[in-house]
C-alpha positions as CSV (number, residue, x, y, z in Angstrom):
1,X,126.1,45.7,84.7
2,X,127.1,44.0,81.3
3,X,128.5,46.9,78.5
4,X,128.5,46.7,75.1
5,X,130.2,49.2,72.6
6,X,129.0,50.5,69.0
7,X,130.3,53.1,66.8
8,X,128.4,56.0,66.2
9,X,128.1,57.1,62.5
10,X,125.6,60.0,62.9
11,X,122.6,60.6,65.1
12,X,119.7,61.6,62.9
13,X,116.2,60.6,64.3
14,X,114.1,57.7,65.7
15,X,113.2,56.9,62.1
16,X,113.8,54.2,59.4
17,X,117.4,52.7,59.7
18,X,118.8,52.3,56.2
19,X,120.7,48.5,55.4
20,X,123.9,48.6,54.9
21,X,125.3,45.8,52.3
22,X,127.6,43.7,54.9
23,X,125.0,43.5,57.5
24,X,121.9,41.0,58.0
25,X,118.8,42.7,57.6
26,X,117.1,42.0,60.7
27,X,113.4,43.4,62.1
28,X,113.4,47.4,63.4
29,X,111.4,46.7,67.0
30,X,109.9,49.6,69.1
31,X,111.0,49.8,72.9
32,X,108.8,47.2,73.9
33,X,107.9,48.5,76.8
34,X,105.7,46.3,79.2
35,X,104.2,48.2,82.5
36,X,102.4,46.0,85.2
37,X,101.1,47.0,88.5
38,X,102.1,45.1,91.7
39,X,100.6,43.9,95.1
40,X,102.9,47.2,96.9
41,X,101.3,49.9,95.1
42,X,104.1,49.8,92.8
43,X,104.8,49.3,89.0
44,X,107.5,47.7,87.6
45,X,108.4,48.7,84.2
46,X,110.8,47.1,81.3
47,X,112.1,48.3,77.8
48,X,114.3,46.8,74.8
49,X,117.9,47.8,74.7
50,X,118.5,47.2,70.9
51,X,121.7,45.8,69.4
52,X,122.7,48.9,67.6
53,X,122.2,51.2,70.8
54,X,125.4,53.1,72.0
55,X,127.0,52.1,74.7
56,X,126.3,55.6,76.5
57,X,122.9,55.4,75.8
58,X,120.4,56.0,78.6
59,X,116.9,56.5,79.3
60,X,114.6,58.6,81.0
61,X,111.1,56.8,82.3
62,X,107.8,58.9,82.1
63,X,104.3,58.4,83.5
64,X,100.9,59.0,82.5
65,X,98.4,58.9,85.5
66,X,94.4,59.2,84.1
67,X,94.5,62.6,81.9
68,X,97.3,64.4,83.5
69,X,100.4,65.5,82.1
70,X,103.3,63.3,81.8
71,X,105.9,62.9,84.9
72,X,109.3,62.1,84.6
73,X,109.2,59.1,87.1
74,X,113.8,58.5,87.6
75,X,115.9,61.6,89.0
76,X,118.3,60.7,87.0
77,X,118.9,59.1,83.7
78,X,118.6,55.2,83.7
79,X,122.1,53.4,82.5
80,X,122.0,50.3,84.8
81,X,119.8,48.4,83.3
82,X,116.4,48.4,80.9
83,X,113.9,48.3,83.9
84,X,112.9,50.4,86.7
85,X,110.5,50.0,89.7
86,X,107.9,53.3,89.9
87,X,106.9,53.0,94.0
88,X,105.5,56.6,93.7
89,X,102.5,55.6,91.3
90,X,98.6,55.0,92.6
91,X,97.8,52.0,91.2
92,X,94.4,52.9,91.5
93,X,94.1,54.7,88.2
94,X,94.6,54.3,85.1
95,X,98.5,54.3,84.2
96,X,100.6,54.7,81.3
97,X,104.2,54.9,80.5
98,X,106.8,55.8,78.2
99,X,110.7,56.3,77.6
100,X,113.0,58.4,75.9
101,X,116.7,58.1,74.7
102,X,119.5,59.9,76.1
103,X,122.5,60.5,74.5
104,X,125.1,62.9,75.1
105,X,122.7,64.5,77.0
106,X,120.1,65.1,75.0
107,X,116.3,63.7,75.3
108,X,115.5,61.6,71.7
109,X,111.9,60.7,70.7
110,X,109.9,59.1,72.8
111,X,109.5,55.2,73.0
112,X,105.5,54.4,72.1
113,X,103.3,54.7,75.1
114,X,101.8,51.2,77.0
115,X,99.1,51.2,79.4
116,X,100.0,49.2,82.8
117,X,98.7,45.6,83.1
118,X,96.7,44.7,86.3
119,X,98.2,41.3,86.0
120,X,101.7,39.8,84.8
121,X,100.0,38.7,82.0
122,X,98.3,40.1,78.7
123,X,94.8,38.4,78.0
124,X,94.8,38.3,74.1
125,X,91.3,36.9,73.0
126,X,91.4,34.5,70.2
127,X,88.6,33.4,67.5
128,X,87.9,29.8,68.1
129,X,87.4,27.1,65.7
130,X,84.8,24.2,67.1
131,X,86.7,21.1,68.2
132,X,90.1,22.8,67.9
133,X,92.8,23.6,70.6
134,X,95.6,25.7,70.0
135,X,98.6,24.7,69.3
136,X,102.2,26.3,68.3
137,X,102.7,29.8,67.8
138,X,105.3,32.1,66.2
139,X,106.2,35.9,66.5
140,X,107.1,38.5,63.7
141,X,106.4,41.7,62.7
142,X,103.2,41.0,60.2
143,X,102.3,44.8,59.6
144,X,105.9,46.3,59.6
145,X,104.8,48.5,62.8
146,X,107.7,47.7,64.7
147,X,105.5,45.5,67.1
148,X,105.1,41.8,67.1
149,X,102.0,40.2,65.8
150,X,101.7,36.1,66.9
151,X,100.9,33.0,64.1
152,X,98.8,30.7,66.2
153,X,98.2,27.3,64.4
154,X,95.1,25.7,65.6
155,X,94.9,22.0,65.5
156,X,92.0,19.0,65.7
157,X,92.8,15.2,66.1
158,X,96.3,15.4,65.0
159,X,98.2,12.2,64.4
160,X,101.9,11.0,64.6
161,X,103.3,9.7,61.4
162,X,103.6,6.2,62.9
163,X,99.7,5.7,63.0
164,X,97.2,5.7,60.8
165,X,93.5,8.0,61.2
166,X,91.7,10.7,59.5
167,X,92.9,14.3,61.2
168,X,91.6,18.1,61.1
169,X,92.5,20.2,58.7
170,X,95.6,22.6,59.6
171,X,94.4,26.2,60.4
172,X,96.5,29.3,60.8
173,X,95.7,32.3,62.6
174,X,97.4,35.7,62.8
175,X,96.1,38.6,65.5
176,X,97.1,41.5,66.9
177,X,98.2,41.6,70.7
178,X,95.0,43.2,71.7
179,X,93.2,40.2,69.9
180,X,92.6,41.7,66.3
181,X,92.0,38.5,64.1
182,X,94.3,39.8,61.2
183,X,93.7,36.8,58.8
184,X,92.8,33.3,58.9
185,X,94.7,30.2,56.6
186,X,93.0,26.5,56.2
187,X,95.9,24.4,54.6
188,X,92.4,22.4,54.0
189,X,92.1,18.2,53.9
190,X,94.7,17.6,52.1
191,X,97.6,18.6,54.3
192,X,97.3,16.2,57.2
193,X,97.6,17.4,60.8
194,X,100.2,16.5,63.2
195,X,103.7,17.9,64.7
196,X,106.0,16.3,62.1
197,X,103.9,17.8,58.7
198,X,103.6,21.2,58.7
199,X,106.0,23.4,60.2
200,X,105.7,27.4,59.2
201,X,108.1,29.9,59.2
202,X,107.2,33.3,59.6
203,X,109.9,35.8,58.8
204,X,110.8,39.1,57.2
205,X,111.8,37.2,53.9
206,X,112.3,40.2,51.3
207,X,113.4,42.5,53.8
208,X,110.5,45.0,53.3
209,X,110.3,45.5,56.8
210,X,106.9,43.1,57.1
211,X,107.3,39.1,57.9
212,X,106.1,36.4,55.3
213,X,104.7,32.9,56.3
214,X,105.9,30.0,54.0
215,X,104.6,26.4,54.4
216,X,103.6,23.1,52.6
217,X,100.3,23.9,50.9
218,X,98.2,21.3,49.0
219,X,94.9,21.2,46.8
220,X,92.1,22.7,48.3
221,X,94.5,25.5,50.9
222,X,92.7,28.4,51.3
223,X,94.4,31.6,52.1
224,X,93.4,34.7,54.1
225,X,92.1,36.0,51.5
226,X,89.6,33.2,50.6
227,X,91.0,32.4,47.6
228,X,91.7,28.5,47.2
229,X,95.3,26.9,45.7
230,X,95.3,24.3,43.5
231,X,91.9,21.8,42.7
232,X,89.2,23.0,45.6
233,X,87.8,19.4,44.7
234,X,90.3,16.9,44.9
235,X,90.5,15.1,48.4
236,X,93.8,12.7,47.8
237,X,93.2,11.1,51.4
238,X,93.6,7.4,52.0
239,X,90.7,5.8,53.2
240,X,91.4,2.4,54.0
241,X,89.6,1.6,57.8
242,X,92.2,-1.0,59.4
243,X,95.1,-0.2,57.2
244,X,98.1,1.5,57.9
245,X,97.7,3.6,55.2
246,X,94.0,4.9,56.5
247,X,94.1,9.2,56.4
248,X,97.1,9.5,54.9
249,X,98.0,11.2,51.9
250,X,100.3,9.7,49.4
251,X,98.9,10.9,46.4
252,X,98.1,14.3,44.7
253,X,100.7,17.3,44.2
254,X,102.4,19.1,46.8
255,X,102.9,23.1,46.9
256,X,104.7,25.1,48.7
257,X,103.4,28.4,49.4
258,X,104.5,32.4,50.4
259,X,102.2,33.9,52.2
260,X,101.4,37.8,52.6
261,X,102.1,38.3,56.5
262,X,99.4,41.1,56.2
263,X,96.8,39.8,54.6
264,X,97.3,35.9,54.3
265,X,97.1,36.0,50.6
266,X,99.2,33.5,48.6
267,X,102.0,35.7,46.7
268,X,103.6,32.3,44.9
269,X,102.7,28.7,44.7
270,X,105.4,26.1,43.3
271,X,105.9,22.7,43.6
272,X,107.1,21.5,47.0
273,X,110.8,20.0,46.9
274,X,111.2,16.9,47.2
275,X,108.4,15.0,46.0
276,X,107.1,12.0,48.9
277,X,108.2,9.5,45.8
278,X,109.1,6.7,46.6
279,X,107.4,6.3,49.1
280,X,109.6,3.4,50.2
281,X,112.8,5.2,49.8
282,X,113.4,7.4,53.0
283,X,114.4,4.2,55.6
284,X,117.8,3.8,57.4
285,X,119.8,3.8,59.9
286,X,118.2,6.4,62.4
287,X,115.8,5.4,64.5
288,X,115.3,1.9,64.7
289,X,117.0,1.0,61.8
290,X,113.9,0.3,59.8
291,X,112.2,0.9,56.5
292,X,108.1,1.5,55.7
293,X,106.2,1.8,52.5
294,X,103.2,3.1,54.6
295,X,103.7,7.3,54.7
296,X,105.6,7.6,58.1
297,X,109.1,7.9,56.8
298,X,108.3,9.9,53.9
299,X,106.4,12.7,55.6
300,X,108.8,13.8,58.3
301,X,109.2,17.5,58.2
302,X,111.6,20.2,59.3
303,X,111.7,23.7,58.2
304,X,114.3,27.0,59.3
305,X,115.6,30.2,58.3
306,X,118.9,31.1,57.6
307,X,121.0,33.6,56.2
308,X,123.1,31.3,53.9
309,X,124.7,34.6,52.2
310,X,125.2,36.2,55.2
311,X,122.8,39.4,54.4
312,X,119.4,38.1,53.7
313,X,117.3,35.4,54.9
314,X,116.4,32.3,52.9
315,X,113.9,29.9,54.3
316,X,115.0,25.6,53.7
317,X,112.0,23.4,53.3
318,X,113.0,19.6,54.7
319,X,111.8,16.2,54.6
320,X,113.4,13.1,56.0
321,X,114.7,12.1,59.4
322,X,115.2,8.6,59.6
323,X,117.0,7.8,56.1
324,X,117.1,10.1,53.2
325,X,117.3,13.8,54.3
326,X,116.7,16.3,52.0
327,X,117.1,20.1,52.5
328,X,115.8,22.7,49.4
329,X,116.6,26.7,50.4
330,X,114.2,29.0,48.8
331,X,114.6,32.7,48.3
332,X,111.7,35.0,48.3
333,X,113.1,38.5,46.3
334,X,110.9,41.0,44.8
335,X,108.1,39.1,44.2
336,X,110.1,35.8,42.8
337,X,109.9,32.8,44.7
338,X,113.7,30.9,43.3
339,X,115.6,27.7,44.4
340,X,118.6,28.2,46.2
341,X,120.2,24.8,46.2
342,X,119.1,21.0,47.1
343,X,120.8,18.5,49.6
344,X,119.9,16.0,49.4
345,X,121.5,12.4,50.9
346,X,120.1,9.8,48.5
347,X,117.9,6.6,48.5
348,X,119.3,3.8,50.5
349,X,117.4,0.0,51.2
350,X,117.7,-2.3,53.4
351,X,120.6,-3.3,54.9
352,X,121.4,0.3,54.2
353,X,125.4,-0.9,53.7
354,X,125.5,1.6,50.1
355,X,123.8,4.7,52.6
356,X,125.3,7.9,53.0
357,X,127.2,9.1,55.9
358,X,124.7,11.9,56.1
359,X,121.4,9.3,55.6
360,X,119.7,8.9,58.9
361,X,121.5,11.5,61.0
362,X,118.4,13.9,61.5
363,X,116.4,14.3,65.0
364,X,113.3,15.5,65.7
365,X,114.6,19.6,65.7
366,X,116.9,21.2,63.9
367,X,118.8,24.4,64.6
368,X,120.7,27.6,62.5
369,X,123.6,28.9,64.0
370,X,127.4,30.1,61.8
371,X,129.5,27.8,63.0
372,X,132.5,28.3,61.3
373,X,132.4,32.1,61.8
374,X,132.4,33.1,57.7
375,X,129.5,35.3,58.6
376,X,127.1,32.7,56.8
377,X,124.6,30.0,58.5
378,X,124.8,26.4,58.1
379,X,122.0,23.7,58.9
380,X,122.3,22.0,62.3
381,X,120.7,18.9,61.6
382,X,121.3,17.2,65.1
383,X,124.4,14.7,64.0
384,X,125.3,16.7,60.8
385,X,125.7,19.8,59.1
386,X,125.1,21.3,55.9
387,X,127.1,24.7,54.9
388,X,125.8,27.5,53.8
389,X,126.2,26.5,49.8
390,X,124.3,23.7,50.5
391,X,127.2,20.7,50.3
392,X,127.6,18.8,53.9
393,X,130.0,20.0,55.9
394,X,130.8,17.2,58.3
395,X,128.5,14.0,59.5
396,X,129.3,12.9,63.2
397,X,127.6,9.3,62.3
398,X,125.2,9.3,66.1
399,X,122.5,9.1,64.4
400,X,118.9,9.8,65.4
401,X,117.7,11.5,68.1
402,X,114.6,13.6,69.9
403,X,116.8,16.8,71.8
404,X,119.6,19.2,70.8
405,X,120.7,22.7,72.1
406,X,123.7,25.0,70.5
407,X,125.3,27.9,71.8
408,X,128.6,29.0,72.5
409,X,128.0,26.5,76.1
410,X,131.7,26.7,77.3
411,X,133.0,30.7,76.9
412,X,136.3,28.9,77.9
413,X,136.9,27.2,74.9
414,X,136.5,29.1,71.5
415,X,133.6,28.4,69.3
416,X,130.3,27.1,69.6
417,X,129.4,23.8,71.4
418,X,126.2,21.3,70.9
419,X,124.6,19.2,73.0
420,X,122.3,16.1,71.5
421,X,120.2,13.3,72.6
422,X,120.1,10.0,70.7
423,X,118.1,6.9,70.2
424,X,119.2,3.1,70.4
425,X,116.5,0.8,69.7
426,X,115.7,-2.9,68.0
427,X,118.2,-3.1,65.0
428,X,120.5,0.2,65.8
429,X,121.7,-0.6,69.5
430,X,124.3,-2.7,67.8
431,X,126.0,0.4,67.0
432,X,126.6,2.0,70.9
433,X,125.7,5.1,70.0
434,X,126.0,7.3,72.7
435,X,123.0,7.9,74.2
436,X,124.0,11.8,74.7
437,X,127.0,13.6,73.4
438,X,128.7,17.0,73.2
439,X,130.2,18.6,70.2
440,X,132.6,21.1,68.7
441,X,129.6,22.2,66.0
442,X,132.3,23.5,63.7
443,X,134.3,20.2,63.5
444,X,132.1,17.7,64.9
445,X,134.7,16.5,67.1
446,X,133.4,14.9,70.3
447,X,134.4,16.9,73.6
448,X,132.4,13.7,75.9
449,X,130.1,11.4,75.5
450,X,128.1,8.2,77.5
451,X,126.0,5.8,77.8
452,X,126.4,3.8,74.3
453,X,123.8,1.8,73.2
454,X,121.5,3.8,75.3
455,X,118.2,5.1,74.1
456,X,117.9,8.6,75.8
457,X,114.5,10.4,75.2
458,X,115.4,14.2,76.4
459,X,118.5,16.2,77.6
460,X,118.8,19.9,78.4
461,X,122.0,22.1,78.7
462,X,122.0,25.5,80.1
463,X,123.9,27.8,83.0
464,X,122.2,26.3,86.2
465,X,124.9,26.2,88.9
466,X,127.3,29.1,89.2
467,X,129.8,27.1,90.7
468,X,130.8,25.4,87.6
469,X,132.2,27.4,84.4
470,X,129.6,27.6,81.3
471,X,126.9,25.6,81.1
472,X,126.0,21.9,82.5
473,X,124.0,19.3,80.8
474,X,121.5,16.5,81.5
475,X,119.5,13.9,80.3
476,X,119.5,10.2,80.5
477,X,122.0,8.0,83.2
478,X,124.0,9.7,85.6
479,X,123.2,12.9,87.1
480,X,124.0,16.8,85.9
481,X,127.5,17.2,84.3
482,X,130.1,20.0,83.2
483,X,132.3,20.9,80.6
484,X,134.3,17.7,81.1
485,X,131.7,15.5,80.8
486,X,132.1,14.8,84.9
487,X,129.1,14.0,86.7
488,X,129.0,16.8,89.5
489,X,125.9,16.0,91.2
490,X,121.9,15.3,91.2
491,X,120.5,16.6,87.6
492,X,117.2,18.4,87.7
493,X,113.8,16.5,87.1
494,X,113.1,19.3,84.1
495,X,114.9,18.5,80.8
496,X,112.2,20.1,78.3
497,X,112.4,24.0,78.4
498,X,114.7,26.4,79.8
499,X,114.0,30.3,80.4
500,X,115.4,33.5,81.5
501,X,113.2,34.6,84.1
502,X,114.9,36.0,87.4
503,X,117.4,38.8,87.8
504,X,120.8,36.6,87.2
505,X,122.0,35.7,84.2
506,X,121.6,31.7,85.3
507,X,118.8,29.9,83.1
508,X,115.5,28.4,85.1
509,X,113.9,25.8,84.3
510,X,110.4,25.7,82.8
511,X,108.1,22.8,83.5
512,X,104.5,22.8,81.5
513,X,103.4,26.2,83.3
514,X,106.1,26.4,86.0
515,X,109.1,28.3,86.4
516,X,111.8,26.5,88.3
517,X,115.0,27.8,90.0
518,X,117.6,25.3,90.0
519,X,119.3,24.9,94.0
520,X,122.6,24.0,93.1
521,X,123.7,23.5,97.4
522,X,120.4,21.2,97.9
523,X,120.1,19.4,94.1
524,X,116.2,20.5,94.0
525,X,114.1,22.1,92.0
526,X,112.3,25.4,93.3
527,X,109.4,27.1,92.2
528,X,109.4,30.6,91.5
529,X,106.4,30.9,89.2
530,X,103.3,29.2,88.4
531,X,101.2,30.6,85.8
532,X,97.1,30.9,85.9
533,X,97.3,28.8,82.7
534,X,97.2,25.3,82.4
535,X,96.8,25.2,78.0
536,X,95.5,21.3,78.4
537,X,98.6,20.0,80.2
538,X,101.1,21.2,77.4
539,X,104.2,23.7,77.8
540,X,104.1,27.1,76.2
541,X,103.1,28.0,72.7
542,X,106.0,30.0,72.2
543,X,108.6,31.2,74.5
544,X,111.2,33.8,74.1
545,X,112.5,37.7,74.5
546,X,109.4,38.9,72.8
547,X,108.6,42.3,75.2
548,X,110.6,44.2,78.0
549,X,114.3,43.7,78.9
550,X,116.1,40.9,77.7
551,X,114.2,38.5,79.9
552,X,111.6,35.9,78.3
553,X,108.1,35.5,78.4
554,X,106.0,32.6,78.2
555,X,102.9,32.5,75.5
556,X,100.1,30.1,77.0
557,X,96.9,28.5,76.4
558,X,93.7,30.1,79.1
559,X,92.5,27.0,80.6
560,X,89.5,27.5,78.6
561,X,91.3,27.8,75.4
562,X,90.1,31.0,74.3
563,X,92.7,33.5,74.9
564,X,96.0,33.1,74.9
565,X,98.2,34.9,78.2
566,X,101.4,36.8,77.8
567,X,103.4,36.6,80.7
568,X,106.2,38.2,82.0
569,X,108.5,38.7,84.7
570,X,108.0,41.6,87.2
571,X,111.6,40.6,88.9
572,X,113.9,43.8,88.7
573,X,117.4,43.4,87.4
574,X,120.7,45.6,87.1
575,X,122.1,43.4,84.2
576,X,121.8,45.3,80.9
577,X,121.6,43.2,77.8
578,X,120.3,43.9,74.3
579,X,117.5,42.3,73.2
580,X,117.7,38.6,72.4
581,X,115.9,39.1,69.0
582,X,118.5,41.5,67.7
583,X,121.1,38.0,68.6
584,X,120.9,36.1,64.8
585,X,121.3,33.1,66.2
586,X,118.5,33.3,68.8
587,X,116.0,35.3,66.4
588,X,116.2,32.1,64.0
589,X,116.1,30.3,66.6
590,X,112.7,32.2,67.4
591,X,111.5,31.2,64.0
592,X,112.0,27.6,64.2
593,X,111.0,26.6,67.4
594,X,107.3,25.4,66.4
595,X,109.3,22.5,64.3
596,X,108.5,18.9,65.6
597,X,109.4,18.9,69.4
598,X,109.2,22.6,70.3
599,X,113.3,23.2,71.9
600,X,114.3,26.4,73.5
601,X,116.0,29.2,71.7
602,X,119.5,29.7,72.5
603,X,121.6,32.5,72.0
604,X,125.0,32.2,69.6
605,X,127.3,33.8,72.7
606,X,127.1,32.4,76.3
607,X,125.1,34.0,78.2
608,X,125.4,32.9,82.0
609,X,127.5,33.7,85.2
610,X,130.5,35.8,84.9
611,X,129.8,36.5,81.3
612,X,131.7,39.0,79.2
613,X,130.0,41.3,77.3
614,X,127.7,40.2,74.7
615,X,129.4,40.7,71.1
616,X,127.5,43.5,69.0
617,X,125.3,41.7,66.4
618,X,126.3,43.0,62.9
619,X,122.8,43.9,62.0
620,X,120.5,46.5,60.2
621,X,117.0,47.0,61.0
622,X,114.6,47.3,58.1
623,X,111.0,48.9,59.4
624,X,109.7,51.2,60.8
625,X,110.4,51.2,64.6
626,X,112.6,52.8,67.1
627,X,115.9,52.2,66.5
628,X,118.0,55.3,66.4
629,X,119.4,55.7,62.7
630,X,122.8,56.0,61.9
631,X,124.1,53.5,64.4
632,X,126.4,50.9,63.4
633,X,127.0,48.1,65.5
634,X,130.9,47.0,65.6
């Protein structure tokens, strides 16, 4: 069983949990308890550990059968882990469940009450749109109930920024877990659809205990409310059948936009930084090494969250990938929408000799993590960072690529470790970059590297084979590696998704709808789940700790693409971990992984075989869930 400690300032009530100044303000969950009835007549049952829970802190599991009173289901009080297997239920009825705290002794309020699933998964109807599929999703608490609502964002003939075509308009859902359709958001013609235009954040941006969504908008966006930004007239599309320019738009203003999480209503409108213009300024060295005055450059987009002051969240709008990167961080306070800073790496042309060391260094994700442990995030943008303050912190000059993962990978060595992915094609294979690297993300020092000159499409690193320390990593030549660099064997098939599924703390591997357990003594791949949806041939919608223990579950598309599924394990397990969402790193991590190509969230401590304990998150919850007040994590 993995410990963890806190101090206890004093025990008051399952109530509000107040902030306290040096803390990040982070979401107040409820238990999160998830019930579901298996094929023995029994029911397995999970619940969130939260980071400010004691150390001593136990449960006690109760069951509702039908209309009878409620039965405490464990003899004794639950401290090994945050889920229990009830063999003494009859499945045949109707079933709920609940838990309550126990500290010192003493029975707290009781966790909110679930009914049991018949299946591992939750059905959750959604509202159609005719000829629209969804697409990526997000999770936040939109209501400030302690629960988590999902952002689905619906898409129709979606285009990569390399070709040219008329698309769907962008269209933005928000429901309730049992289906509720809590608002609906049409970023309307002028915001063209496709992975690298619009990424949304949905966060807790104020710290008023509800989430905000915050996005590129554009004339004619209408928001939950029905009420339209900007011109409802103007359509600033391209049309130009044959050219390269055909359905883009390069003309017109651009907005970006805070969204009410409750209703959809636009709270503030202002002009999105940076401006496309010029259109021919955003070439260099990534990539291919090339230049277009066409609208592909100029319209690659990233978005995160981060905590740049170490307390509240700020959200940082990007554009730019191949050449000029810029980066503006927004703060949403009381109602004010204000400018943080700007990055911004400055218009280069060809032969790009006068370009900044950080021009061209972005990939096709981003991630947030404090990587030199002032308590503050910086920008992980794949071969460089930007601090917190917004000035670059260091540029590792690899250039371009499609994959990264952070965490702290080797729990040998101190500090946090990255893993990325790069490209080497046409004019930049002169430069032997290597086609996958690993990093010390504080310094950018390289710990190994190989295959220069290499262009590597996809990599993965996570805790697959106990028999090595920390985590290995894969992707492109040469087969699955360790903290060295050294090649220790055959490398897995599955290099997109990773997930925390079984009862150890190694990582499976998740391929489109299929959970695979890595056989380190074979070299194969092993299933130990296939879900009942298929979602077109795509992965998940979302994945990630969002219910239960601090397992992950898996958001999928119904094969006929009008629900979307919830899964979750059923696997019982004696390790006892804190919810991932109360880890920073992993919560933003949460937020931005709908950006470009959808990576898995990793924690910011290792989290594998023969881990330590987890560190306790230096957090307060704002909301209005379960947490016990008073409780300070150390």
């Amino acid at each position: 069983m993995i410990q963890r400690c806190v101090r206890i300032s004093i025990i008051l009530s399952l109530v509000f949990v107040s902030a306290v100044s040096a803390q990040r303000r982070m979401e107040n969950l409820t238990r999160g308890i998830v019930a579901v009835k298996q094929t023995d007549n029994s029911v397995y049952v999970g619940w969130r550990l939260f980071g400010t829970d004691p150390q001593t802190i136990a449960f006690n599991l109760y069951r509702i059968s039908g209309t009878a009173e409620p039965v405490k289901v464990n003899d004794t009080p639950v401290t090994e882990a945050t889920n229990y297997v009830d063999r003494n239920a009859d499945t045949n009825q109707s079933l709920r469940y609940f838990v309550r705290p126990v500290l010192n002794g003493d029975e707290l309020a009781p966790s909110k009450t679930v009914s049991a699933w018949d299946d591992n998964y939750l059905e959750i109807p959604i509202q159609t749109v005719s000829g629209y599929r969804p697409g990526d999703a997000s999770v936040a608490d939109l209501d400030g109930d302690g629960e988590y609502e999902i952002i689905l964002h619906q898409t129709s003939r979606g285009q990569d920024n390399a070709f040219a075509g008329i698309t769907g308009t962008p269209v933005f859902d928000a429901y309730e877990l049992d289906g509720t359709l809590m608002w609906r958001i049409d970023l309307g013609i002028n915001i063209r659809e496709g992975e690298h235009y619009t990424q949304f954040m949905v966060y807790d941006l104020d710290g008023d205990g509800r989430a905000e969504m915050a996005c590129k908008t554009a004339d004619g966006t209408m928001d939950g409310t029905g009420k339209i930004i900007g011109d409802k007239d103007k359509d600033w599309r391209t049309f130009k059948e044959g050219d390269r320019t055909h359905g883009r738009i390069l003309d017109g203003p651009e907005y970006f936009t805070i969204f009410d999480g409750l209703t959809g209503k636009a709270l503030k409108t202002v002009d999105y930084i940076p401006g496309r213009d010029p259109i021919d300024g955003w070439g260099g060295i990534g990539g291919n090494g090339g230049n277009d005055s066409f609208g592909n450059r100029c319209d690659r987009f990233l978005a995160c969250v981060a905590y740049l002051d170490g307390r509240r969240p700020s959200v940082v709008m990007c554009r730019g990938v191949y050449g000029r990167i810029v980066m503006a961080a927004w703060d949403w306070r009381d109602g004010q929408l204000t400018s943080r800073w700007v990055f911004d790496s400055g218009i280069s042309y060809p032969p790009f000799e006068d370009a900044s060391p950080y021009s061209g260094m972005g990939g096709h994700s981003l991630s947030v993590a404090d990587v030199d442990d002032d308590g503050k995030d910086e920008i992980v943008y794949h071969s460089m960072v930007v601090d917190d303050n917004g000035q670059g912190l260091y540029s590792t000059g690899l250039r371009h690529g499609d994959s990264m993962h952070i965490s702290d990978m080797y729990p040998d060595r101190p500090g946090l470790e990255v893993f990325t992915i790069h490209e080497n094609e046409d004019y930049t294979v002169r430069f032997k970059t290597p086609g996958a690297a690993m990093r010390d993300v504080r310094t950018g020092e390289i710990l190994w590297k190989h295959s220069p000159g290499i262009d590597v499409g996809s990599g993965m690193a996570a805790d697959i084979d106990p028999r090595h320390r920390g985590y290995e990593a894969w992707g492109g030549p040469g087969g699955l590696r360790d903290s060295q660099g050294n090649e220790i064997g055959p490398k897995p098939r599955s290099s997109s998704f990773a997930i925390w599924w079984d009862a150890d703390p190694l990582r499976e591997l998740l391929s489109f709808s299929t959970v695979k357990k890595w056989n380190w003594q074979t070299g194969t791949e092993e299933t130990l789940f296939r879900t009942s949806a298929r979602g077109g041939g795509r992965g998940p919608n979302i994945m990630g700790d969002f219910i239960g223990d601090w397992r992950e579950e898996l958001l999928m598309t119904a094969s006929d693409g009008k629900a979307l599924r919830l899964y979750t394990t059923t696997i019982p397990t004696e390790h006892r971990i804190y919810t991932l969402m109360h880890d920073p790193q992993y919560r933003l991590a949460i937020a931005w992984q709908n950006v470009v190509y959808n990576k898995p969230p990793h924690p910011g401590f290792f989290l594998g075989d023969s881990m330590a304990p987890p560190p306790c998150p230096d957090i307060c919850l704002i909301g209005k869930g379960e947490a016990i007040a008073g409780l300070k994590s150390d």
